[in-house]
C-alpha positions as CSV (number, residue, x, y, z in Angstrom):
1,X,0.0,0.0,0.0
2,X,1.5,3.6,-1.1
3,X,1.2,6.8,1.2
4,X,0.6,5.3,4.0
5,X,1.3,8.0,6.2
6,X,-2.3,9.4,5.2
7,X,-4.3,6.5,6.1
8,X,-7.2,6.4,8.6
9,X,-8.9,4.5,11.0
10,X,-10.9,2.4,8.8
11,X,-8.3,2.0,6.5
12,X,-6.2,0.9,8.8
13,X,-8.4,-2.0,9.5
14,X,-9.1,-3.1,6.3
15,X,-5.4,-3.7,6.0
16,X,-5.1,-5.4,8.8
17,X,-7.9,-7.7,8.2
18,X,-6.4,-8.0,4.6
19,X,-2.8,-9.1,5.9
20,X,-4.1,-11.4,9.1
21,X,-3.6,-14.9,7.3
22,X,-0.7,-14.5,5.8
23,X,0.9,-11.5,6.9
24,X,2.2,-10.5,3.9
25,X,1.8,-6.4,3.6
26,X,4.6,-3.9,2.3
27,X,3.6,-0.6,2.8
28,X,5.3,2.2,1.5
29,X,5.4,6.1,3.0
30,X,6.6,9.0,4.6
31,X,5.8,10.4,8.4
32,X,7.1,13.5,7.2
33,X,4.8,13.7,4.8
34,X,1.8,13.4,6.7
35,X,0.0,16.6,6.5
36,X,-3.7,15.3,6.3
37,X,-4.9,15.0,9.6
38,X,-7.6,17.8,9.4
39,X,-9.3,14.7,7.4
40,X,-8.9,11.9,9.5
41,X,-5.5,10.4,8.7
42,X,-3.6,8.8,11.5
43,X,0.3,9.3,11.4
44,X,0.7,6.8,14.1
45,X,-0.4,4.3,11.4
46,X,2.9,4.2,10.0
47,X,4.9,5.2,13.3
48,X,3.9,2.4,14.6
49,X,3.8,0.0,12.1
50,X,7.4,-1.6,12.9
51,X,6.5,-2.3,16.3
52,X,3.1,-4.0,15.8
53,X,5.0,-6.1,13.1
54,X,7.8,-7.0,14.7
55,X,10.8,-8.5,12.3
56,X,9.5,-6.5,9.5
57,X,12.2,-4.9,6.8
58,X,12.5,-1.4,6.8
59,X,14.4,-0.1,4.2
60,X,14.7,4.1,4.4
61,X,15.0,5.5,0.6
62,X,17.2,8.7,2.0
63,X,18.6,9.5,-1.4
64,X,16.8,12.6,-2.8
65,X,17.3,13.0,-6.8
66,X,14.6,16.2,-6.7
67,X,16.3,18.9,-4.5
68,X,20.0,20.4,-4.0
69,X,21.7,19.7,-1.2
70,X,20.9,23.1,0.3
71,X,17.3,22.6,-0.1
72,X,17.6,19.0,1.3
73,X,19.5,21.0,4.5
74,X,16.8,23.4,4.5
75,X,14.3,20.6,5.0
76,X,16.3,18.0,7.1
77,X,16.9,21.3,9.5
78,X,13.2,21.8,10.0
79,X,11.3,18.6,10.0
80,X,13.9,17.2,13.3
81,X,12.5,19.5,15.6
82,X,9.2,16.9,15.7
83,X,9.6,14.8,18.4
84,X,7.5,11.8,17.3
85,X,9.1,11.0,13.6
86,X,11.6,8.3,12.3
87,X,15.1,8.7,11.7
88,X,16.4,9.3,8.6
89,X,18.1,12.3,6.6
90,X,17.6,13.2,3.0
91,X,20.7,13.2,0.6
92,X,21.5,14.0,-2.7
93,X,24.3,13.6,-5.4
94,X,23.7,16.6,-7.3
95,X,25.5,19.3,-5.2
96,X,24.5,22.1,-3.0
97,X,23.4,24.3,-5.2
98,X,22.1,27.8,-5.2
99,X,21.5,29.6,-1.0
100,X,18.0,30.2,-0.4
101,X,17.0,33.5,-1.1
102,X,14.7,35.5,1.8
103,X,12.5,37.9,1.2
104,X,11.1,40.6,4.0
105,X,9.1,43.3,2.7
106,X,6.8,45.6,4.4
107,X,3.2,44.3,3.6
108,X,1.8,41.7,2.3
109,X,0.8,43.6,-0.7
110,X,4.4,44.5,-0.9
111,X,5.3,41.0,-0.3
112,X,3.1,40.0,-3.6
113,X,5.2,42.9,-5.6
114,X,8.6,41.7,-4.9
115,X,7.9,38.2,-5.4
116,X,6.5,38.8,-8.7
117,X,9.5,41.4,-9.3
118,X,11.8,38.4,-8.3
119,X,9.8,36.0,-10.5
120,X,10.4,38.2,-13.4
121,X,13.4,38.9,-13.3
122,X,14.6,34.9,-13.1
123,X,12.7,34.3,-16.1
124,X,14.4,37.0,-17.8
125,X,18.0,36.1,-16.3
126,X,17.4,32.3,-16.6
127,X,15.4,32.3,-19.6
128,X,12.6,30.0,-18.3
129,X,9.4,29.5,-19.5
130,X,6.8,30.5,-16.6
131,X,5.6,27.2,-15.3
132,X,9.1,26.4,-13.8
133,X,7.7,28.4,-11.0
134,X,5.4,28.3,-8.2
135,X,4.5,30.5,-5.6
136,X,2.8,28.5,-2.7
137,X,1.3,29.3,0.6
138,X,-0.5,28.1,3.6
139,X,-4.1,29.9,2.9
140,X,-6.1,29.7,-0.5
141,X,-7.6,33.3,0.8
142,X,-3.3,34.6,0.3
143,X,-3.9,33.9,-3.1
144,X,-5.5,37.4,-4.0
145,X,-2.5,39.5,-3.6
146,X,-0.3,37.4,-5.7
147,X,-3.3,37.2,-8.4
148,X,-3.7,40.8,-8.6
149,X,0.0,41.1,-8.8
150,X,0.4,38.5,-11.9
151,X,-2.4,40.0,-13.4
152,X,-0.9,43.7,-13.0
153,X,2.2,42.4,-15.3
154,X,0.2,40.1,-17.5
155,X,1.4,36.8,-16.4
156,X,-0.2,34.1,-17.4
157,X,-1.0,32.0,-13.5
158,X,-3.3,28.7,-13.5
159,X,-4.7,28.4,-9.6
160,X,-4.6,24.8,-8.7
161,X,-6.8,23.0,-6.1
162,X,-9.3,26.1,-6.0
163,X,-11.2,29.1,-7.6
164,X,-9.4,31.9,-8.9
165,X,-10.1,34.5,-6.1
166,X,-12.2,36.7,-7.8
167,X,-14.4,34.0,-8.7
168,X,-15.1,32.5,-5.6
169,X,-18.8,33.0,-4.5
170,X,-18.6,34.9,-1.6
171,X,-15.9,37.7,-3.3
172,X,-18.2,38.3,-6.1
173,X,-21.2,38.7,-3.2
174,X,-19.1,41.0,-1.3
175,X,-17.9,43.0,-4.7
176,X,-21.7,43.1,-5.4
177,X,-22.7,45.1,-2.0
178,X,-19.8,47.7,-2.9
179,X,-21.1,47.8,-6.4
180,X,-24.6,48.7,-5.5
181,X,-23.2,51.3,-2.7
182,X,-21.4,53.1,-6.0
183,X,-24.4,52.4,-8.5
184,X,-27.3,51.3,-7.3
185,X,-28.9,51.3,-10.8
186,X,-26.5,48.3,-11.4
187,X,-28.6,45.2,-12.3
188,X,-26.7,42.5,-11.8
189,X,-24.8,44.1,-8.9
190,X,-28.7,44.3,-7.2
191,X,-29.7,40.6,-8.0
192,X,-27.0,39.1,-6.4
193,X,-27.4,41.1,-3.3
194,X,-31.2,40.7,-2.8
195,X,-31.2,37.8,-1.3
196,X,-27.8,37.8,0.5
197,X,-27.5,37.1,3.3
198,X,-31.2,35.2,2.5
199,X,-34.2,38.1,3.8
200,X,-37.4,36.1,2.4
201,X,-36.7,37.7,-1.1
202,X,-37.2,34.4,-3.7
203,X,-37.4,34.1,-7.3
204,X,-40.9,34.7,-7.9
205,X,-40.5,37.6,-6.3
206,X,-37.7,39.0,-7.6
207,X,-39.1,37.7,-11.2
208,X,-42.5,40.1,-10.5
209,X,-40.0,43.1,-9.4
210,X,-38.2,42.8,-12.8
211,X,-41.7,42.2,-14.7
212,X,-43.2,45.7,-13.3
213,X,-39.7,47.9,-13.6
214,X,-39.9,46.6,-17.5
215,X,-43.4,47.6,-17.5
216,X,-43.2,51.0,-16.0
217,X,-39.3,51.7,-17.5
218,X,-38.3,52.5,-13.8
219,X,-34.6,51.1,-12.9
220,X,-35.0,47.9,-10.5
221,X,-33.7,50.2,-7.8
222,X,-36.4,52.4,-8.0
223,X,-39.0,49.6,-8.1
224,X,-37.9,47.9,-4.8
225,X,-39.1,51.3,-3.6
226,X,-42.3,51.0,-4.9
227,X,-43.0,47.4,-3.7
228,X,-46.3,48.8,-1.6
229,X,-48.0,49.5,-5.1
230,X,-46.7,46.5,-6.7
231,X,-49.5,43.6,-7.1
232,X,-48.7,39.9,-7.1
233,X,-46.2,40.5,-4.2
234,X,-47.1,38.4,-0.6
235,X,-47.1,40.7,2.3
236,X,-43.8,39.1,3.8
237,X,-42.1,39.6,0.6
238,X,-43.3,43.0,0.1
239,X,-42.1,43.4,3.8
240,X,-38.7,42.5,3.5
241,X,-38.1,44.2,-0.4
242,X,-38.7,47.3,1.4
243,X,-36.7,46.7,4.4
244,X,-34.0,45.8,1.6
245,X,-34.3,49.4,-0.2
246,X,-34.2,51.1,3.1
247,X,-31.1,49.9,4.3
248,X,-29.5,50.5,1.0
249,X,-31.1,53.9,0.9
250,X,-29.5,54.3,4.3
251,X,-25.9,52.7,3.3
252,X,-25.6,55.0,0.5
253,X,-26.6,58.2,2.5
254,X,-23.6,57.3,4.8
255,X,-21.1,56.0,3.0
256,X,-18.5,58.4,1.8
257,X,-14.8,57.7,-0.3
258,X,-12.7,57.9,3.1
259,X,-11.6,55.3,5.5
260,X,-13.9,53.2,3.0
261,X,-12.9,49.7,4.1
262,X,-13.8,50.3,7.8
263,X,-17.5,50.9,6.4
264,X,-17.5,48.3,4.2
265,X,-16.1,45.4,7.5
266,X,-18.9,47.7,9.6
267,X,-22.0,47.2,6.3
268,X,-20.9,43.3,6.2
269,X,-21.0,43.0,10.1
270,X,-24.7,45.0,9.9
271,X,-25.6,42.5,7.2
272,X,-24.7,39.4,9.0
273,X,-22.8,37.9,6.7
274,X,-20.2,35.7,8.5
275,X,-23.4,34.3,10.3
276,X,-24.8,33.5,7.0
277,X,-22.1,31.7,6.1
278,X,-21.4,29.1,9.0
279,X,-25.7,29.0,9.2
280,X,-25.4,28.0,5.6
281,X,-21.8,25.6,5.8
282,X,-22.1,22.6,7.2
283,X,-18.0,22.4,7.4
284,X,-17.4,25.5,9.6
285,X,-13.1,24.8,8.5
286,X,-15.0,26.0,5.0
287,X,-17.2,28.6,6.4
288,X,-13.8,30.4,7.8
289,X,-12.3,30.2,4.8
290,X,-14.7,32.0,3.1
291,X,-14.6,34.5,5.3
292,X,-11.1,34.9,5.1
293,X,-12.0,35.7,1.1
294,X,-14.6,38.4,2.3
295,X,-11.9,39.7,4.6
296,X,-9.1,40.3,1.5
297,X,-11.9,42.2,-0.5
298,X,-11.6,44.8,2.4
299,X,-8.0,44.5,2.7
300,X,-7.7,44.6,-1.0
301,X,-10.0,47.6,-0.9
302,X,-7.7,49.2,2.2
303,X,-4.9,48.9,0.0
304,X,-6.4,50.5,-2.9
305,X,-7.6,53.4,-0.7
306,X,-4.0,53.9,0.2
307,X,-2.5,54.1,-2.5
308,X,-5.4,56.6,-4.2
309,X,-6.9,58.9,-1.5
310,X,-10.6,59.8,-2.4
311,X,-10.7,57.7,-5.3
312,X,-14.1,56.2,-4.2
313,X,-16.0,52.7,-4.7
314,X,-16.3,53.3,-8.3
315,X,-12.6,53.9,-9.2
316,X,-11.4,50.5,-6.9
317,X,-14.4,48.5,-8.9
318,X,-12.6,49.9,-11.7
319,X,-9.6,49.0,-11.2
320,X,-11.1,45.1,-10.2
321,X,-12.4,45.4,-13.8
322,X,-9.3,46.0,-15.0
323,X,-7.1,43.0,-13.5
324,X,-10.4,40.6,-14.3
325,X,-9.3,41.8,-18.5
326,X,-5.9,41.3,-17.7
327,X,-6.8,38.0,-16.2
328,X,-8.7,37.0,-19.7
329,X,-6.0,38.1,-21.3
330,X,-3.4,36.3,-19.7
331,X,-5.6,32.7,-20.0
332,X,-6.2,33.0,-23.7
333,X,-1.9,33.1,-23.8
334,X,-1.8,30.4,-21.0
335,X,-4.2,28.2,-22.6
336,X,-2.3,28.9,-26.1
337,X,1.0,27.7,-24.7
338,X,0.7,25.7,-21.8
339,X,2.8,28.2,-20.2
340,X,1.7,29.7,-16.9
341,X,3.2,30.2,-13.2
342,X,1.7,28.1,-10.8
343,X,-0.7,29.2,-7.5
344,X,-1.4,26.8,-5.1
345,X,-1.6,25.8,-1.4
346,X,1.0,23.8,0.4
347,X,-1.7,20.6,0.7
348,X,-2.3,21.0,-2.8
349,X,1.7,20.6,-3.7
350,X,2.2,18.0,-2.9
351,X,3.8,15.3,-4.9
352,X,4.9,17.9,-7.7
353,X,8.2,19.6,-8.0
354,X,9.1,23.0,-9.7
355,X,12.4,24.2,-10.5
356,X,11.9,27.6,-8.9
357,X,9.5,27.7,-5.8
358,X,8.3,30.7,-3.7
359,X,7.1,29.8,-0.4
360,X,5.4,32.6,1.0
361,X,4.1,34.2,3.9
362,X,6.2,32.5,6.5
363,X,5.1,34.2,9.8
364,X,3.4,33.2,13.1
365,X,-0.3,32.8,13.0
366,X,0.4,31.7,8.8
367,X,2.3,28.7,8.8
368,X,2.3,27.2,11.5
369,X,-1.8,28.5,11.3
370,X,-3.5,30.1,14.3
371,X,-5.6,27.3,14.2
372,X,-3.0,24.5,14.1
373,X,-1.4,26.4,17.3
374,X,-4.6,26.4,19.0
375,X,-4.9,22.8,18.6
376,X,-1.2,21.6,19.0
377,X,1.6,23.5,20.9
378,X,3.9,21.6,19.3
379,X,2.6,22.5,15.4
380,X,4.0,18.9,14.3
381,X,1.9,18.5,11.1
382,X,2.4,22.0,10.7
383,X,6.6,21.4,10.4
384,X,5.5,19.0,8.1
385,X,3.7,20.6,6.0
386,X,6.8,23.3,6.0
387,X,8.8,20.3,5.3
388,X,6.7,19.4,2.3
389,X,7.1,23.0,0.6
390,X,10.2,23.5,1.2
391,X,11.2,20.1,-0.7
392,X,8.6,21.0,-3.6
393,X,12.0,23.1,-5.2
394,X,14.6,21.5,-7.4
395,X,17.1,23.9,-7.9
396,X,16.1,27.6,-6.0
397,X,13.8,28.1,-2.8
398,X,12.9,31.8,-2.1
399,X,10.9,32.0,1.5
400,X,9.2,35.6,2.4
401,X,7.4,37.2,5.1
402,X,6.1,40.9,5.6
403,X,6.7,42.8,8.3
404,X,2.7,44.4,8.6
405,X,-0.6,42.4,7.2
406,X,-4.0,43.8,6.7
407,X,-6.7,42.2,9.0
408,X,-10.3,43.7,7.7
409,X,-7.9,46.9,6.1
410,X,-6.2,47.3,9.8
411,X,-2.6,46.8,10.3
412,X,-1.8,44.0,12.4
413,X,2.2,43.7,13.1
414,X,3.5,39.9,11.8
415,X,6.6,38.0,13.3
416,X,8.7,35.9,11.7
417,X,7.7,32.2,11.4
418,X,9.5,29.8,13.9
419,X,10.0,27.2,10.9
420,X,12.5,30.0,9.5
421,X,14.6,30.3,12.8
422,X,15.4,26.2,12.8
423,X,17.2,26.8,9.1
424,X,20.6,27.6,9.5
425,X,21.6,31.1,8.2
426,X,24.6,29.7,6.5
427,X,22.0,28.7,4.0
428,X,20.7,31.5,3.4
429,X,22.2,34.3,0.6
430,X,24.5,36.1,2.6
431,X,23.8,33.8,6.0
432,X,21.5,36.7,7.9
433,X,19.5,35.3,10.5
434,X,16.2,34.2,9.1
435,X,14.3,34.9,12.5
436,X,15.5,38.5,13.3
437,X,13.2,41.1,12.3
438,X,15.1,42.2,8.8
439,X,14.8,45.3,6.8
440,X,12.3,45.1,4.3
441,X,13.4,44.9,0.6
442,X,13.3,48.7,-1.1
443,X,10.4,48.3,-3.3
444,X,11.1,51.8,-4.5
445,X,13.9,50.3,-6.7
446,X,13.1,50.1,-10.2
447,X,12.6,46.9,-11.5
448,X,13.9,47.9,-15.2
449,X,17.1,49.5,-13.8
450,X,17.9,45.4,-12.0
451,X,17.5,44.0,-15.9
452,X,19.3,46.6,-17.1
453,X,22.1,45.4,-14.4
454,X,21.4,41.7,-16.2
């Protein structure tokens, strides 16, 4: 049996009923590996396994043929500090290879920049085509910064193991409200939101509101108004269209182009929308993460806000507009060349391998996740899943961190990930010391001026 490490309970008895004549059972796997125990796989399957099957072979495949020696260092370095593991120690052939390179910018936004900067400028220097890379990281909801960044340069990305980010459900809901707040008369912005979070407003009804603004040429905003005079309308519907307008009516007559992502985290608090979503979830793990998708909408709106003071709703739905045809763009070249950097979370990588891998956001509270610390001081399947990144590169890992990261569009200071501070800084380009709280990288230096220095 192969992967072992990621069996379960019942698994784990099938096999053993399988095996109990004649004892005969090779299984093959990797404790290190073993990052899947959010879904019911049992590490202590294969921990154990010598002990309950006493005289059995073990033979340890420690010879890597993936990863440099300095990546295999890297990883050996990390994944020791679990306790409960068995003893071996990867090797390769092939050399040491290139330092890692470490990355410490500012914000997380900033953090999406220079990685893309960095990306860029190894295909240009190396002259590789764009799926030798891969940026991975701990949370699908990290993937928004590095897909508006891709998109910014035209980059062709495919998103593996999930929805772009901008075309996950609950962004497009949350885009919707902020669409409506900047034109109400927008349709399609107004449909989705009717009935979000659910308010008794159904399809028949919604279907008779669109029948009478036809008939009476008034804008579907309008008509919601008007739901009083409308026939064919229940008196519950009619009840909660109008309570619909009137909040709107009310949103819009308060909501102004400053300190516009603290209205938007108030309007989706007033709305009840993270209750919506774990009423409507089964899986309350999935229910977070969708909030966590609401919660980068405001951050990416924070971050728009900053960088253009006064702009208003309109100009960052713009702008949203304008990544979403660079986005098309880039998948018509994708598609045409089977050519694209790769986005994906550390679960989702494993088993694959890239020549140049980005493993991002390496910080307290990322990986290991809140969560995982919450649940285990000792954050062993979180190593692992460190361990599992880190050996995803072949020939050059670049880790990064930011210094600040936006929670709901407020700063929240971020500290350096204790998987960094067990890699030894000889390892690193220039051997600083991963854990200490580094200057960020200048983002202010022009990106043309380093390829003209190529």
């Amino acid at each position: 049996m192969d992967e072992y490490q990621d069996t379960n309970a019942g698994q784990y008895q099938l096999i053993a009923l399988l095996a109990r004549q004649h004892g005969n059972l090779c299984v093959v796997g990797d404790d290190d590996q073993a990052i899947y125990g959010w879904r019911g796989a049992d590490v202590a399957n294969i921990l154990n396994f010598s002990h309950e099957r006493r005289g059995c072979n073990v033979i340890k495949l420690e010879q890597n043929y993936r990863s440099t020696g300095t990546i295999l260092a890297a990883a050996n370095a990390v994944i020791r500090n679990n306790s409960m593991r068995s003893d071996k120690q990867l090797w390769t052939a092939s050399g040491s290879g290139e330092p890692i390179a470490l990355l410490v910018a500012d914000t997380d936004d900033d953090e999406a920049r220079l990685v893309v900067e960095q990306l860029q400028l190894a295909q240009y220097r190396n002259q590789r085509p764009w799926r030798d890379f891969a940026v991975l990281y701990r949370s699908n909801a990290q993937s928004r910064a590095y897909e508006e960044a891709l998109r910014m340069e035209g980059i062709p990305y495919i998103l593996v193991g999930g929805q772009k980010f901008f075309e996950r459900k609950e962004v497009k809901d949350a885009l919707s409200y902020l669409a409506v707040l900047a034109n109400p008369r927008d349709e399609a912005a107004l449909v989705r939101t009717i009935n979000f979070p659910r308010r008794g407003i159904g399809d028949t009804t919604l279907l008779r509101l669109q029948q009478w603004s036809l008939e009476h040429s008034a804008p579907l905003f309008d008509t919601l108004g008007k739901a009083a005079e409308i026939e064919g309308l229940s008196e519950a519907a009619r009840k909660a269209v109008t309570e619909f307008h009137s909040q709107i009516m009310q949103e819009l007559a308060s909501f102004s182009a400053t300190n516009m992502a603290a209205q938007a985290t108030a309007l989706f608090k007033r709305l009840g929308i993270n209750q919506e979503l774990y009423r409507t979830i089964d899986n309350p793990v999935q229910a977070r993460k969708r909030i966590e998708n609401i919660e980068q909408v405001i951050n990416a709106l924070a971050g728009f806000e900053e960088r253009n003071p006064g702009a208003g709703l309109a100009a960052f739905l713009e702008r949203i507009a304008l990544l979403e045809d660079n986005r098309r763009e880039s998948d018509d070249d994708g598609d045409k060349q089977q050519d694209a950097v790769t986005l994906m979370s550390l679960h989702a990588s494993k088993g694959l391998e890239f020549p140049q891998v980005f493993l991002v956001g390496l910080e307290e509270g990322l990986l290991p996740h809140h969560r995982s610390m919450d649940e285990d001081p000792e954050v062993a399947e979180e190593r692992r899943l460190c361990y599992v990144g880190i050996t995803r590169a072949r020939e050059q890992l670049t880790i990064s961190r930011c210094l600040r990261r936006r929670k709901y569009g407020t700063w929240e200071e971020r500290t350096a990930s204790r998987f960094l501070a067990e890699i030894p800084a000889e390892l690193f380009e220039g051997g600083a010391a991963a854990d200490e709280q580094a200057a960020p990288v200048d983002m202010g230096l022009d990106f043309f001026a380093r390829m003209q220095e190529l």
